[in-house]
Every structure is written in structure tokens, then in C-alpha cells.
N, C-alpha and C positions, 0 to 999 in steps of 0.2 A: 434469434437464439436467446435472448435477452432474459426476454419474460419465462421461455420457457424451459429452461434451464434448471436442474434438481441442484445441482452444487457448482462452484468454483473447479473443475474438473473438466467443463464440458469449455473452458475458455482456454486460448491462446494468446500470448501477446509478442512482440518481439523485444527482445534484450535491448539495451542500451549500446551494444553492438550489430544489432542488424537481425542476430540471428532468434528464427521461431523459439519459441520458448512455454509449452504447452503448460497449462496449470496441473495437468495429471500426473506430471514427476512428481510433484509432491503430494502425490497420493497419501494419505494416512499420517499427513503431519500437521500442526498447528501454523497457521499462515498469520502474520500481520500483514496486512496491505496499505500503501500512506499513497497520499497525493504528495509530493513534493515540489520546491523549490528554491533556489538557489541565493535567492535576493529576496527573503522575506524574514519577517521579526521572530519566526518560528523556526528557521534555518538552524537554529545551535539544537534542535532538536533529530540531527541525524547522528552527536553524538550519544545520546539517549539511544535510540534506535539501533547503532553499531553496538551499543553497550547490550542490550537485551539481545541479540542474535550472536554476542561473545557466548554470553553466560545463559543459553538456553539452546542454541543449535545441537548439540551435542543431544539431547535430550527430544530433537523431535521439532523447533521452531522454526521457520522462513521466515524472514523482513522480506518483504518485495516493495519496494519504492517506484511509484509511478510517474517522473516528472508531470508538470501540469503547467502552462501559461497560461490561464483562463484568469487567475486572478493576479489583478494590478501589473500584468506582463513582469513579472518576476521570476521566469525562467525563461530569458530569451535567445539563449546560445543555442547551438546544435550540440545533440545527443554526446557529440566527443566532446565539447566544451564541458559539459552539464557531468559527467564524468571523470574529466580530469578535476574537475573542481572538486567534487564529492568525495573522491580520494585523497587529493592531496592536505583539502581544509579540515575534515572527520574523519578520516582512514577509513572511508565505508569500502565492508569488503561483502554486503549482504546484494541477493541479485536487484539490480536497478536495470527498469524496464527503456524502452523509446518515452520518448514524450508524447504523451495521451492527452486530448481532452478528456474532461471528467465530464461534463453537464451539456446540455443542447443535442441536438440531432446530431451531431458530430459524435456524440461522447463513445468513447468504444465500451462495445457488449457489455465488458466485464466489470464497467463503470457504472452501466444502466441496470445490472443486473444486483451488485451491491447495495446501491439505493434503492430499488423496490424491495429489496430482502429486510434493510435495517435502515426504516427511515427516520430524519433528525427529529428535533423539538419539532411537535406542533405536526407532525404527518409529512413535513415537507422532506423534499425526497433529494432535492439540489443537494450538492458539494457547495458547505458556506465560506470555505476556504484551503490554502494550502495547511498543509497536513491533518486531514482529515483519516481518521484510521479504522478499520476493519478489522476485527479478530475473526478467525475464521476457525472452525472444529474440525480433528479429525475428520468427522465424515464430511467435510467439504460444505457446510452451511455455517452461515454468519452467527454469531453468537451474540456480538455488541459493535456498537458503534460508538467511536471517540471524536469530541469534539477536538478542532485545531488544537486549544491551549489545553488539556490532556496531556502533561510530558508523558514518555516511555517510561518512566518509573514507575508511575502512577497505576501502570498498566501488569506490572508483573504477576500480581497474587488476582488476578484474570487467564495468565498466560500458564500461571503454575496450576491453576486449577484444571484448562486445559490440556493441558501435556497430562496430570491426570486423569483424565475421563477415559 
């Protein structure tokens, strides 16, 4: 389904509880998508993240946070650890997925499908690390890609552009 996929619509993931969680609920809204994790140098970056899905939800935006241990095993609790952390250390209250590989034959669809839409420096198409980010449009295609050290701030008058389009 990967390659041939028209938008972030045609993917499902499961919640960081268990349950399915198709990308088509948020039909017609502006998505941020992130790799996350919990023990990394980029970790104060989910109050950033909590802070744009405060002040743009209202108006059309979804954060979707995707745990990741692929890199430096810095997210290596289960889904209810990875969770209670997320909440209790940033107050994230934006939907946070299971934990997904991003990269390799493992990577799930919506990971493989991201990076051939909006690929990094240089063509390469890997996740170079945790929090890697995805803006996604209205109609459910990638707009941009953000590198890890990218804060969420940096990313607003992107995010305000799209909620207009």
C-alpha cells in the first residue's frame, strides 16, 4: 500500500492504547506527524509539539506522535510506559500512536509512504533520527519535511499557512 497510496488517508495505525486508529478521521485537517522518543536530546521537544496542537487544534491541526526505537534504543518501554511518561513529563494530550519502526523492511506503511513523498537532504529517503516531522495538507499530501533539531515553533507560520489553504 505504501508506494501506492494518494494521501495519508489510505493508512491506519494503532493508538498508543491498542486501539485502530485510521488516518481518515482526520479527513480535511492539517496533520503534523513526528517519530518520537523518550530518552533523547530532542525529548523537550514534545512540549513544543503539546504547545502547537494547544494553540491550533481548535482551527483544523492534529500532532500525531509516533514512538520509534530505531535510534540509540531511546524508546525502550512499552506503549503504557512510553505514555505515562509523555503525559506526565509534557502534559501531551495530542493522539500518540504504538510504537512503530520508521526505517527498514519493518517500517510500517505510513512511515515508508512519508519518506518517498518528502525525501531528506540529498534524495535519501531514511528517518536520520528521532523526531523527524511531516506536515501534511488538507488533502492529505505531505507539504514539508523537518529535520530532528527543527523546534515546533519554528514550524508554525508553515502550519498557519496551511490551516489557510
Amino acid at each position: 500500500m505504501a508506494a501506492s497510496a494518494e494521501n495519508v488517508y489510505a493508512f491506519e495505525a494503532l493508538s498508543i492504547d491498542g486501539r485502530p486508529h485510521p488516518l481518515a478521521e482526520h479527513r480535511g485537517k492539517v496533520l503534523l506527524i513526528v517519530n518520537t522518543a523518550s530518552a533523547c536530546g530532542f525529548t523537550p521537544q514534545f512540549a513544543g509539539l503539546e504547545k502547537l496542537w494547544n494553540d491550533y487544534r481548535e482551527r483544523g491541526l492534529v500532532v500525531v506522535g509516533f514512538p520509534s526505537n530505531q535510534f540509540g534504543a531511546q524508546d525502550p518501554g512499552s506503549n503504557a510506559e512510553i505514555a505515562s511518561f509523555c503525559q506526565l513529563n509534557y502534559g501531551v494530550s495530542f493522539p500518540m500512536m504504538a510504537k512503530v519502526d520508521v526505517n527498514g523492511a519493518s517500517a510500517h506503511p505510513l512511515w515508508k509512504w512519508l519518506t518517498a513523498e518528502a525525501p531528506g537532504i540529498l534524495g535519501t529517503k531514511a528517518i536520520k533520527w528521532n523526531f523527524t516531522k511531516f506536515l501534511v495538507g488538507k488533502d492529505g499530501r505531505v507539504i514539508r519535511r523537518y529535520a530532528p533539531n527543527d523546534a515546533p515553533a519554528s514550524i508554525a507560520a508553515d502550519i498557519e499557512a496551511a490551516l489557510a489553504a
